[in-house]
C-alpha positions, 0 to 999 in steps of 0.5 A, a space after each residue: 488452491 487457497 480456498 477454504 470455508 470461511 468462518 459461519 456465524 451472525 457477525 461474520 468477520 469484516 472482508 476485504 472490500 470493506 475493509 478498504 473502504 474502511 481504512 480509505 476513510 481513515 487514510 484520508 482523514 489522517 491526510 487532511 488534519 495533516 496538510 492542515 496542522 503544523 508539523 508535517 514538513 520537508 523532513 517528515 514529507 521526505 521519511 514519508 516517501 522514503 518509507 513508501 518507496 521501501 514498502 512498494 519494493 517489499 510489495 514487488 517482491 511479496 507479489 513475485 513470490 505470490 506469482 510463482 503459487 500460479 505457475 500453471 495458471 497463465 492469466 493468473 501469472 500474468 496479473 501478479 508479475 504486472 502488479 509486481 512490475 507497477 509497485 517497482 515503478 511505484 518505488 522508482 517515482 517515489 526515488 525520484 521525488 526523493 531525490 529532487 527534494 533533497 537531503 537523506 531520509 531519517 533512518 526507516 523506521 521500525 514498522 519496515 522490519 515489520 512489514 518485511 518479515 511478515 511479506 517475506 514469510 507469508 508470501 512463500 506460505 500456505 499464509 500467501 493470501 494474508 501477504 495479497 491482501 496486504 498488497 492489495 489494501 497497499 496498492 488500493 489505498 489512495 483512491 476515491 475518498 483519498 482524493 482530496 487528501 491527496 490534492 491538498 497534500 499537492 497543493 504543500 509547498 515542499 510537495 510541488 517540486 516532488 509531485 511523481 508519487 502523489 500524483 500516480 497515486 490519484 490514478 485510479 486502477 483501469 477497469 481491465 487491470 482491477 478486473 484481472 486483480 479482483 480474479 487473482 483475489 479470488 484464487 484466495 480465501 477471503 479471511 486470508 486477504 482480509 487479516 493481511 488487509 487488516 493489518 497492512 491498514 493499522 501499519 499505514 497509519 502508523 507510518 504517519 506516526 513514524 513522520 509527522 512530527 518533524 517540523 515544517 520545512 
């Protein structure tokens, strides 16, 4: 239904899986001059998670949205309403921290608006594979480069008590669940998946932006 000839040329644009690589690269390196600097504390670890709980809710209901395009295709269905599913208990983990650190989170930043209009419009359109690919870049992001990040952002006192996300976040996709998300994927153009995916990697690093200069905690 989504498919459609992508654009011919020398320097054909960017897809989706290397623009994942890209922005895991990116994230990564992000994370560790974090863990390693001064600046990022309690506060901007709190807002941090905050803003990943809003994001993963937006992304459930982005993806129940996608779910209704495949109504007639059982397997298809079946894949989005699981992945819908897994970025709700994404959101619940992400309270849950929140809550064994205490204290409420700063006031959600800009980039949240942002990122619900462009869910919100594009997942009920004919722009549904731009909302995937965004979604796909969100759930794939933490993943095999990131690890290490990861692990030192564990490792940061304030984190320890309020480990859930992190540490879901390091699990990487079973080979059963990524085959099925890589055919639902595939049900859409990949220019479509890979300007959602563009943008949704800019807009996680600005959600470092919206943190981290809070001070140590």
């Amino acid at each position: 239904m989504f498919q459609e000839i992508d654009g011919q040329g020398n320097n054909p644009p960017p897809r989706l899986p290397e623009l994942l690589r890209r922005a895991q690269r990116d994230q990564a390196e992000r994370m560790e001059q974090i863990a390693a600097k001064a600046g990022f504390g309690r506060q901007a670890y709190r807002d941090w998670l905050a803003l990943e709980a809003d994001l993963d809710s937006l992304c459930a209901e982005a993806m129940d949205a996608l779910a209704g395009w495949h109504a007639s295709e059982p397997g298809l269905l079946a894949t989005a309403q699981a992945w819908a599913v897994e970025l709700r208990g994404m959101a619940w983990l992400a309270a849950v921290d929140l809550r064994a650190i205490g204290e409420a989170p700063s006031p959600p930043p800009p980039l949240l608006e942002k990122w619900r209009r462009f869910l919100a419009v594009a997942s009920g359109s004919q722009r549904a594979g731009e909302a995937l690919g965004a979604i796909a870049l969100h759930s794939r992001l933490f993943s095999g480069v990131t690890d290490t990040a990861l692990a030192a952002w564990l490792a940061l006192p304030f984190a320890r008590p309020a480990s859930h996300y992190l540490t879901r976040r390091r699990q990487p996709e079973a080979a059963a669940v990524q085959a099925a998300r890589d055919r639902l994927l595939d049900a859409y153009a990949s220019a479509a998946l890979a300007a959602g995916a563009q943008r949704a990697a800019v807009w996680a690093l600005d959600a470092f932006a919206a943190t981290r200069s809070q001070p140590r905690g």
